[in-house]
N, CA, C and O atoms as a MOPAC input file, in Angstrom:
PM7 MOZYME 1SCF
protein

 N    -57.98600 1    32.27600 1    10.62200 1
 C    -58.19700 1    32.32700 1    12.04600 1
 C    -57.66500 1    33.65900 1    12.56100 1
 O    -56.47000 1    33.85200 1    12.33800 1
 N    -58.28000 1    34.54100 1    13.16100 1
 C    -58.26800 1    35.54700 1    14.02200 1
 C    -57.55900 1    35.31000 1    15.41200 1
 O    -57.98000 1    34.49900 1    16.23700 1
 N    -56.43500 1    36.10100 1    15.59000 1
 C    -56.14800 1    35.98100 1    17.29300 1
 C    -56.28000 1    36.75600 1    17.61600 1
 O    -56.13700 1    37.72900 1    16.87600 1
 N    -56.73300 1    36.96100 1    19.25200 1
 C    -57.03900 1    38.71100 1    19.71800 1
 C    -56.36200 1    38.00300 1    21.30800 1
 O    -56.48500 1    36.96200 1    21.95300 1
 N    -55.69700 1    39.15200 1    21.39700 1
 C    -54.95000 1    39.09200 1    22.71400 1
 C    -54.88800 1    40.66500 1    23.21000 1
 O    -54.49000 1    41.62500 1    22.55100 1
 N    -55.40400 1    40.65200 1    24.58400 1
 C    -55.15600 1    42.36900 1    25.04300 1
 C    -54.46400 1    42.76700 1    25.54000 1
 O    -53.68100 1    42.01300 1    26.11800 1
 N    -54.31600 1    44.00900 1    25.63200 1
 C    -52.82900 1    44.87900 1    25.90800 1
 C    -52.49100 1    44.28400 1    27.34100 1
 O    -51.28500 1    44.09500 1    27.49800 1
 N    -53.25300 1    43.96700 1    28.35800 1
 C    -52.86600 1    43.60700 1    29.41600 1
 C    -51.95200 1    42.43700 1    29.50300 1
 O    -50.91400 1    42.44500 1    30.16400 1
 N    -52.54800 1    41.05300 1    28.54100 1
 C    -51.89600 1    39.87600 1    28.67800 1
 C    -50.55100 1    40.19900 1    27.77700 1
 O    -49.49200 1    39.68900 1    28.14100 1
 N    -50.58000 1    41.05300 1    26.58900 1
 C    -49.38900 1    41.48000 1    25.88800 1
 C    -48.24100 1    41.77700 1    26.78700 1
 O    -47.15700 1    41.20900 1    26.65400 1
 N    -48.53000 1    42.85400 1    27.89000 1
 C    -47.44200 1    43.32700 1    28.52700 1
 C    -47.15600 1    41.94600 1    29.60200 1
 O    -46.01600 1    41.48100 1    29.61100 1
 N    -48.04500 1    41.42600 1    30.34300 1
 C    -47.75800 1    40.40500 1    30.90000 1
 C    -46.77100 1    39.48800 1    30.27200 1
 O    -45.59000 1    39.29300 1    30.56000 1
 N    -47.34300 1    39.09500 1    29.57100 1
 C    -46.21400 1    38.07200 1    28.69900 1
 C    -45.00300 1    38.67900 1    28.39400 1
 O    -44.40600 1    37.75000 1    27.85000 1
 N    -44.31400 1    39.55000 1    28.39000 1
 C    -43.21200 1    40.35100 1    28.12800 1
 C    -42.67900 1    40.44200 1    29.53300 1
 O    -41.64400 1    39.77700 1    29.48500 1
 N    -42.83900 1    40.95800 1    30.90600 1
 C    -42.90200 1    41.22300 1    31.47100 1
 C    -42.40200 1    39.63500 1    32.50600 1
 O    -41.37100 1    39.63900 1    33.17700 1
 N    -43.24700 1    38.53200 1    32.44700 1
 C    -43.05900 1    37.18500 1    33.05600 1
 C    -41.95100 1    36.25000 1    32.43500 1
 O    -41.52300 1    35.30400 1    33.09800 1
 N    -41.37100 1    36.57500 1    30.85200 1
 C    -41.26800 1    35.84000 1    30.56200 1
 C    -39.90200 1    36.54900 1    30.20200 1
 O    -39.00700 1    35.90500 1    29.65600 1
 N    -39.75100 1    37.91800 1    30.52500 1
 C    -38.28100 1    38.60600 1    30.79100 1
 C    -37.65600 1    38.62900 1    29.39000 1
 O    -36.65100 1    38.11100 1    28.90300 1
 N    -38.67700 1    39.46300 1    28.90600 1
 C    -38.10700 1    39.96700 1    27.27500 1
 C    -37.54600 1    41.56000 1    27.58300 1
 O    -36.68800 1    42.23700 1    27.01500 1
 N    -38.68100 1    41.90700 1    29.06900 1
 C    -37.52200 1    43.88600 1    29.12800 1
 C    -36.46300 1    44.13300 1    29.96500 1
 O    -36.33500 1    43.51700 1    31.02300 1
 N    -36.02900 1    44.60800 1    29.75800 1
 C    -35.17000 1    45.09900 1    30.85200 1
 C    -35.34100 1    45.58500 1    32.05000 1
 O    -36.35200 1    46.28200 1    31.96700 1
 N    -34.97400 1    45.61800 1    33.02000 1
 C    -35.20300 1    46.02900 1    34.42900 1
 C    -35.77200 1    47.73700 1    34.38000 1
 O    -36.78300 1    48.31600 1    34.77600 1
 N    -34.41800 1    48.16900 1    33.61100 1
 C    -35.11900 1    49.64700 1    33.34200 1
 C    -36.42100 1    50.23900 1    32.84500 1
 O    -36.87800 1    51.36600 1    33.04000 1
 N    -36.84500 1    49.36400 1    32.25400 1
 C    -38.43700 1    49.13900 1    31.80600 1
 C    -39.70900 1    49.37800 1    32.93400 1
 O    -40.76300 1    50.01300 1    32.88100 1
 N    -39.10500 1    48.60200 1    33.89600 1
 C    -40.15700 1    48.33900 1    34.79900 1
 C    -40.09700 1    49.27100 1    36.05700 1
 O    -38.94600 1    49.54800 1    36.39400 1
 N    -41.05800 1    49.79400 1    36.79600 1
 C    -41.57700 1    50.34100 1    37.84100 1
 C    -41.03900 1    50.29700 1    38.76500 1
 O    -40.01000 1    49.62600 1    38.68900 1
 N    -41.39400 1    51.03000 1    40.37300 1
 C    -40.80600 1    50.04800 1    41.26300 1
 C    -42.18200 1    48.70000 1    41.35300 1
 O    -41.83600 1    47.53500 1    41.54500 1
 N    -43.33200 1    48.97500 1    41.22800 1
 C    -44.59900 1    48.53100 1    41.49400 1
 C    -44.37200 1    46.75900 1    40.31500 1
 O    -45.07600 1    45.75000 1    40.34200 1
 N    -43.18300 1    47.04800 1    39.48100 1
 C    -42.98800 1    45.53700 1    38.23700 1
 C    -43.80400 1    46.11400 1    37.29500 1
 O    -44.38800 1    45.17600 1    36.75300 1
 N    -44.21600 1    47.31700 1    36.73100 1
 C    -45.19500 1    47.50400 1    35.65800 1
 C    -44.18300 1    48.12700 1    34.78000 1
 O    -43.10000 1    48.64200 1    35.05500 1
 N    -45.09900 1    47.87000 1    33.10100 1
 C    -44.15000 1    48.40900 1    32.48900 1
 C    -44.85500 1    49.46300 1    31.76800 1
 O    -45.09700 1    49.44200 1    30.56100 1
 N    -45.24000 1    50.59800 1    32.77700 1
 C    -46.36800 1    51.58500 1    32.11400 1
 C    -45.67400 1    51.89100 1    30.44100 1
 O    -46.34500 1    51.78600 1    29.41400 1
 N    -44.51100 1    52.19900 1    30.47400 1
 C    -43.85400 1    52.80800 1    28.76400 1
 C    -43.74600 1    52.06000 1    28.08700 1
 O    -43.27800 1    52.41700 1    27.00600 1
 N    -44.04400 1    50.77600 1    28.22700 1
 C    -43.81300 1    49.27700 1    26.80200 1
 C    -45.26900 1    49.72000 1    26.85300 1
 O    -45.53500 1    50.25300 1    25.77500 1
 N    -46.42300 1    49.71300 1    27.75300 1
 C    -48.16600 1    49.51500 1    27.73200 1
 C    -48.10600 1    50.93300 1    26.89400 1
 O    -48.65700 1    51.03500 1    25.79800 1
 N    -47.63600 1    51.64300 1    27.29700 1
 C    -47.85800 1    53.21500 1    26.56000 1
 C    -47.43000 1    52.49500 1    25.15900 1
 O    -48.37800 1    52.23900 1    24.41700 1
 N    -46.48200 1    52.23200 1    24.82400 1
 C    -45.98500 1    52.07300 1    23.23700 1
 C    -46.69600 1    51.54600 1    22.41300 1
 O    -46.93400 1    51.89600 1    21.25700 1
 N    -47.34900 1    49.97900 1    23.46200 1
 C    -48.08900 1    49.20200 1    22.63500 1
 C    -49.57900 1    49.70300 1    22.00700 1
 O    -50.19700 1    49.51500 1    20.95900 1
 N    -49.76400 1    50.35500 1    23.10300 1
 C    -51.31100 1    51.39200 1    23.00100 1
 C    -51.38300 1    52.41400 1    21.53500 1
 O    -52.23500 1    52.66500 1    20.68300 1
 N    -49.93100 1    52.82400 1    21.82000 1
 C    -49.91400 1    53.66200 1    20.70400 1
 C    -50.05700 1    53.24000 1    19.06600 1
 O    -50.72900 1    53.81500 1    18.21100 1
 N    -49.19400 1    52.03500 1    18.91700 1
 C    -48.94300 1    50.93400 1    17.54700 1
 C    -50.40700 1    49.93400 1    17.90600 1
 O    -50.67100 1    49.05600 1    17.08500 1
 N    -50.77000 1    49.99900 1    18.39300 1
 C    -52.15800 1    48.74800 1    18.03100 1
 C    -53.64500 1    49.24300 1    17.57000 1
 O    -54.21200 1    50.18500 1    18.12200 1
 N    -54.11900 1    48.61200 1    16.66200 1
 C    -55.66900 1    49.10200 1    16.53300 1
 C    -56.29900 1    48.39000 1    17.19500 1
 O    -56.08800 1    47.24400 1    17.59200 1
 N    -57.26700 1    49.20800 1    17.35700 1
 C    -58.17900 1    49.55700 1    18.52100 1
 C    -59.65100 1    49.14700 1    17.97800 1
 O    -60.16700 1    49.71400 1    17.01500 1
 N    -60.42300 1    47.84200 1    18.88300 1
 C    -61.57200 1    47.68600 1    17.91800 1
 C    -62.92500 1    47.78100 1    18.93800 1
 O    -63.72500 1    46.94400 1    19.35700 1
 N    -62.79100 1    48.96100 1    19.08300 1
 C    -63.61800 1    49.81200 1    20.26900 1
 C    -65.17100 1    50.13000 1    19.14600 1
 O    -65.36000 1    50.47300 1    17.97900 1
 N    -66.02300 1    49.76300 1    20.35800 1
 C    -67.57900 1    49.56700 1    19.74800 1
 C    -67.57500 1    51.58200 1    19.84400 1
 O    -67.17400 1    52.18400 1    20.83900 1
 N    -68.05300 1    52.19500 1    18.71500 1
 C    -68.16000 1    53.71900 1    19.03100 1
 C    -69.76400 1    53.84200 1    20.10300 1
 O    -70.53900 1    53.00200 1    20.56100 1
 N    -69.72200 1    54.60100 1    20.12600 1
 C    -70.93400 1    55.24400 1    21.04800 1
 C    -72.09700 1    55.65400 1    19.90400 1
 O    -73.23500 1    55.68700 1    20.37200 1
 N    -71.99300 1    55.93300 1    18.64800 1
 C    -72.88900 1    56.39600 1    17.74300 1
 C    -73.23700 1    55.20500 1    16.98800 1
 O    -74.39700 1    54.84000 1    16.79900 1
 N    -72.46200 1    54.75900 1    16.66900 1
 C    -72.73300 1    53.75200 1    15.44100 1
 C    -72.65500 1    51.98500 1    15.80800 1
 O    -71.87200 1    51.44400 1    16.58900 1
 N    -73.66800 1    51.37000 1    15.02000 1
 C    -74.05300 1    50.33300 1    15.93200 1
 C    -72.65100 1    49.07900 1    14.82400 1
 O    -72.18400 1    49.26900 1    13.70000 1
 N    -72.34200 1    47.57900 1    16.10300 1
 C    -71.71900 1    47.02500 1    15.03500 1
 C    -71.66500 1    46.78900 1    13.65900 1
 O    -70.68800 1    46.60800 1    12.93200 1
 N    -72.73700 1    46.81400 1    13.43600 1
 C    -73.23200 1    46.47200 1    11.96700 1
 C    -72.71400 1    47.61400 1    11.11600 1
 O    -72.01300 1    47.35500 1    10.13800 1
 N    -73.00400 1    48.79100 1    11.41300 1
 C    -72.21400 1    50.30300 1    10.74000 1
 C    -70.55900 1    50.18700 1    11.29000 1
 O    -69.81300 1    51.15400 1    11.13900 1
 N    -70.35500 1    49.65000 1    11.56300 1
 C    -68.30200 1    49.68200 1    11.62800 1
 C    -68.41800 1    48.54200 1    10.85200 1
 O    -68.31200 1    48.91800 1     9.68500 1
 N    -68.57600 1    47.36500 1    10.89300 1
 C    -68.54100 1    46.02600 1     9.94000 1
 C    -68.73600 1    47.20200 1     8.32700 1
 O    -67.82700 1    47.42700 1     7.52900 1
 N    -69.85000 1    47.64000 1     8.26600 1
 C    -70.21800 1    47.95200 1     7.06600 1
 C    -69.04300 1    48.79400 1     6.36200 1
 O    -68.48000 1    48.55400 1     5.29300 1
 N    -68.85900 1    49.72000 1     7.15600 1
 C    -67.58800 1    50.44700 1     6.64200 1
 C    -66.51100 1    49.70400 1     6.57300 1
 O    -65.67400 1    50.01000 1     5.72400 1
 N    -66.31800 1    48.78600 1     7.26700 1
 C    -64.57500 1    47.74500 1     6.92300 1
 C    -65.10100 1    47.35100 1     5.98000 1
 O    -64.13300 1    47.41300 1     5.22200 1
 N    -66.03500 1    46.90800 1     5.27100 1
 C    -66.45400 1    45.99300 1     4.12200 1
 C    -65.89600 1    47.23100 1     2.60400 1
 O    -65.02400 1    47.13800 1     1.74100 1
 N    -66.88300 1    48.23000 1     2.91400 1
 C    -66.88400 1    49.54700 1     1.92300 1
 C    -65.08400 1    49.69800 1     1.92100 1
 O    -64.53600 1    49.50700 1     0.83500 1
 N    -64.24200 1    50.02300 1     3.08000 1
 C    -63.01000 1    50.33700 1     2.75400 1
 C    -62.71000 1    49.37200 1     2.14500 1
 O    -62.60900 1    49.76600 1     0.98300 1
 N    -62.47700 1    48.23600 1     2.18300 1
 C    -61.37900 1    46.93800 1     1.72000 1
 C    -61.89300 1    46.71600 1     0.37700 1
 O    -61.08300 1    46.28100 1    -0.44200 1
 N    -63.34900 1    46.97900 1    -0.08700 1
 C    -63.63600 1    46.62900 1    -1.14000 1
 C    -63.40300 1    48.48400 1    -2.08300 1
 O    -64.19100 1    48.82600 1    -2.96500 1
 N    -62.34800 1    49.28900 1    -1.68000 1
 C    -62.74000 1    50.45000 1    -2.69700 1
 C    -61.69900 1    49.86300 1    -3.91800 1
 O    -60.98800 1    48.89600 1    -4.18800 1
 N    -61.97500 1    50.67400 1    -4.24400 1
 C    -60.80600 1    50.60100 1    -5.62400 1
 C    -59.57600 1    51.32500 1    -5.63400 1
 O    -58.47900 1    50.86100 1    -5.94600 1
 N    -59.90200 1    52.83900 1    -5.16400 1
 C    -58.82600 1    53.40500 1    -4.92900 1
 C    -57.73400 1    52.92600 1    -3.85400 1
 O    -56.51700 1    53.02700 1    -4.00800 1
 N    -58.68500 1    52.14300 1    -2.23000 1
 C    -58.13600 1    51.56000 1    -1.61800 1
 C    -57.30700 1    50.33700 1    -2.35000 1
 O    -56.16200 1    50.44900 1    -1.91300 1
 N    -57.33600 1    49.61400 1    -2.94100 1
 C    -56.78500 1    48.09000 1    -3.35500 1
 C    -56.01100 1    48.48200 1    -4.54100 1
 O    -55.33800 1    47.64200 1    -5.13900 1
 N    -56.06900 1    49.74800 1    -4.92900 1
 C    -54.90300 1    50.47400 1    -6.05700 1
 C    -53.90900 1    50.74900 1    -4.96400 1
 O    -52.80400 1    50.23100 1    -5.12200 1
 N    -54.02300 1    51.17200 1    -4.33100 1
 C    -52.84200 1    51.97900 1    -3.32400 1
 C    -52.04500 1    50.90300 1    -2.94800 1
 O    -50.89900 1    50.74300 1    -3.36700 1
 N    -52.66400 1    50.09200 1    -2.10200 1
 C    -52.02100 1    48.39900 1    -2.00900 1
 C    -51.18800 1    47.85000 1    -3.07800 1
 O    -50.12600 1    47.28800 1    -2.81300 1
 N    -51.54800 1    47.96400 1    -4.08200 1
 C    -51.09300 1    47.01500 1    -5.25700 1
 C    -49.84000 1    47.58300 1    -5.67800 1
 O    -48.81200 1    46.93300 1    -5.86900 1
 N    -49.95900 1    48.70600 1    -5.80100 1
 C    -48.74500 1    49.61400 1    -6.14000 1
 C    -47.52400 1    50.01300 1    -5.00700 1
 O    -46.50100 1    50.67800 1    -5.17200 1
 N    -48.04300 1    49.34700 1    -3.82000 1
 C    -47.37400 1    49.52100 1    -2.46800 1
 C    -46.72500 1    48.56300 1    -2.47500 1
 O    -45.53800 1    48.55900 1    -2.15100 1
 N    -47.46900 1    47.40500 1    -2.90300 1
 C    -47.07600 1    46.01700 1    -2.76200 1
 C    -47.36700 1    45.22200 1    -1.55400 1
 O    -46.99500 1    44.06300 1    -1.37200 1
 N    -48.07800 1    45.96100 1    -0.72700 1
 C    -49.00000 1    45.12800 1     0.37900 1
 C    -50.23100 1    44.72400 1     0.44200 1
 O    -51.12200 1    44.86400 1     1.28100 1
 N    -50.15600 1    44.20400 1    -0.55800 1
 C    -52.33200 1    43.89900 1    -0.80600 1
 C    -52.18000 1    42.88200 1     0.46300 1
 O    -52.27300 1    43.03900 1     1.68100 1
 N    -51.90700 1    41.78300 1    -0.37300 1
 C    -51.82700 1    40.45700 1     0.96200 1
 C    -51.85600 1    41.01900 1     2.23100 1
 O    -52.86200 1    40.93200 1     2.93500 1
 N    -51.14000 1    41.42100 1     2.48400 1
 C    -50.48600 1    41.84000 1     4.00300 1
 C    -51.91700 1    42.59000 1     4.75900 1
 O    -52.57200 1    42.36500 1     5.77600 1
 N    -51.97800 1    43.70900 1     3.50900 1
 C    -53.34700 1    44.43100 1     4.04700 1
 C    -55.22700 1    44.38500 1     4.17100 1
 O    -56.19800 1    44.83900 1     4.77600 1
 N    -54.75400 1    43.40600 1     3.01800 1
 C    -56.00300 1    42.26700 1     3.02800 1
 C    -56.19800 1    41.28700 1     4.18000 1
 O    -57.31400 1    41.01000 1     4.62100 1
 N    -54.98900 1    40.74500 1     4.67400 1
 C    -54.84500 1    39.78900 1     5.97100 1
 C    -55.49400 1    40.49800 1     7.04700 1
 O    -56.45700 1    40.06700 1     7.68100 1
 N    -54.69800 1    42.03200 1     7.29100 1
 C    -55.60000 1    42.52300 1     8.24900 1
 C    -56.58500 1    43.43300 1     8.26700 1
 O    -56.28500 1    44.40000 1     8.96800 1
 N    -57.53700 1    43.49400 1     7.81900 1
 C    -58.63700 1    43.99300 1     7.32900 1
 C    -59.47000 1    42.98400 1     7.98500 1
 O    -60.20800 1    43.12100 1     8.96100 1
 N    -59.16400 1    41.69800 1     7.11100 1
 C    -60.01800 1    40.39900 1     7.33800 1
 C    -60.18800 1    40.05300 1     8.88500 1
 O    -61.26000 1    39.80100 1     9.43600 1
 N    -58.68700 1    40.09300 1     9.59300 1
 C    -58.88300 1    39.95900 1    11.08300 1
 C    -59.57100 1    41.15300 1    11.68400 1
 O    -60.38600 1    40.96300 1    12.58600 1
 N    -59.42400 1    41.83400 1    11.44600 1
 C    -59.89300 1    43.37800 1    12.02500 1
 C    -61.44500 1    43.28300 1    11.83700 1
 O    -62.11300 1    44.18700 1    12.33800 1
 N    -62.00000 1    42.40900 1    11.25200 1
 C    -63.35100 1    42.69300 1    10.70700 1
 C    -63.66700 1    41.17700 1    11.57600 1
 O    -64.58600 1    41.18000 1    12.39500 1
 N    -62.91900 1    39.99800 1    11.36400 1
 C    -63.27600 1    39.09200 1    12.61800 1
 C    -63.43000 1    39.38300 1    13.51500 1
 O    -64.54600 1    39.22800 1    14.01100 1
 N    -62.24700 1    40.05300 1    14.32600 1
 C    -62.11000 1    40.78100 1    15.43500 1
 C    -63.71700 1    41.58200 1    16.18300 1
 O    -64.08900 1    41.32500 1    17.32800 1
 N    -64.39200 1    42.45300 1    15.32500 1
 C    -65.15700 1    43.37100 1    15.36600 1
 C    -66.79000 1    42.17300 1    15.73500 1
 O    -67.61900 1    42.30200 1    16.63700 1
 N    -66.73000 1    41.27500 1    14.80700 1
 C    -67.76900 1    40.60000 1    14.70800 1
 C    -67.49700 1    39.70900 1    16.17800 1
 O    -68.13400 1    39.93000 1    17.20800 1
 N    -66.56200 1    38.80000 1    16.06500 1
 C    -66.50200 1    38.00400 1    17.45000 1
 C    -66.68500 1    38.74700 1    18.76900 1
 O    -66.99400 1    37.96100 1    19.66400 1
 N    -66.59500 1    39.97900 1    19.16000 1
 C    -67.07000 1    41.23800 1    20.01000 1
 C    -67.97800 1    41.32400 1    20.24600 1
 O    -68.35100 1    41.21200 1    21.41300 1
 N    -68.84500 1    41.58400 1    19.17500 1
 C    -70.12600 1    41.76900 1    18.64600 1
 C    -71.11100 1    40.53100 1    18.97800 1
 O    -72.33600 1    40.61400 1    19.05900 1
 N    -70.58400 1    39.74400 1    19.09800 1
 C    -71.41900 1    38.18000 1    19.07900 1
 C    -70.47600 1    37.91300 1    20.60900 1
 O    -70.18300 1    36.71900 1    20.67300 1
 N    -69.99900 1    38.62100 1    21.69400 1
 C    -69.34800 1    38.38400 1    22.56600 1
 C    -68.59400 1    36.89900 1    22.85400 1
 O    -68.57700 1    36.34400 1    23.95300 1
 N    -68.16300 1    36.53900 1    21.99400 1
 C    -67.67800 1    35.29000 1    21.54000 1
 C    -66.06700 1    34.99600 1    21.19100 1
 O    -65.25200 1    35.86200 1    20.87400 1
 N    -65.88100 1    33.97500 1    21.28900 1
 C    -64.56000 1    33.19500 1    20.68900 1
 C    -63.89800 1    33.52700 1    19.46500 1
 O    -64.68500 1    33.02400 1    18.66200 1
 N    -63.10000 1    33.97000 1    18.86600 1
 C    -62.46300 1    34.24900 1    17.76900 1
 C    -62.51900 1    32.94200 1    16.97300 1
 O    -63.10800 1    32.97000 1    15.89300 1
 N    -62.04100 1    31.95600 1    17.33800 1
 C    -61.70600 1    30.27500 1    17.20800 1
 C    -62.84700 1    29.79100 1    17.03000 1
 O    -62.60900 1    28.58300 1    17.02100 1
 N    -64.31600 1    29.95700 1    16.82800 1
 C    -65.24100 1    29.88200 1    17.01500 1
 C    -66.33200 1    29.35800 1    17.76300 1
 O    -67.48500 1    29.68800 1    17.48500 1

């Protein structure tokens, strides 16, 4: 199962539920520098302008299945880990794509 949650409800939930600190926040209650941080650490599963879903699906398929890719992993010791998200990342892309439910 795939979860997708966006940067907006991310900071919300941090923000309502008083995980930052006061210094964090705005006078306006925003926490533009946690939204900046998170922006920075999250992938991004933005439809490109050139290439249609089916060509980004295709390429997550081609990366996860290289060899050199799943050598690097193995010897890293994060296959699992990086296999996990690949798999969501490629749910992610498709449930978009089919403007739909992750959950199905």
């Amino acid at each position: 199962m795939a979860l997708m949650l966006t940067l907006d409800d991310a900071v919300n939930v941090l923000i309502r539920g008083g995980y930052l600190d006061e210094g964090y926040l705005d006078e306006d209650g925003d926490a533009v520098c946690v939204r900046s941080e998170l922006e920075q650490r999250c992938y991004s599963i933005a439809k490109s302008e050139s290439n249609s879903w089916f060509d980004e699906v295709r390429r997550d398929i081609e990366y996860v299945t290289s060899p050199d890719e799943i050598g690097k992993h193995i010897v890293a010791g994060d296959l699992v880990g990086w296999l996990e998200t690949c798999r969501d990342n490629i749910i992610g892309e498709l449930t978009l794509a089919a403007g739909g439910d992750a959950d199905g």
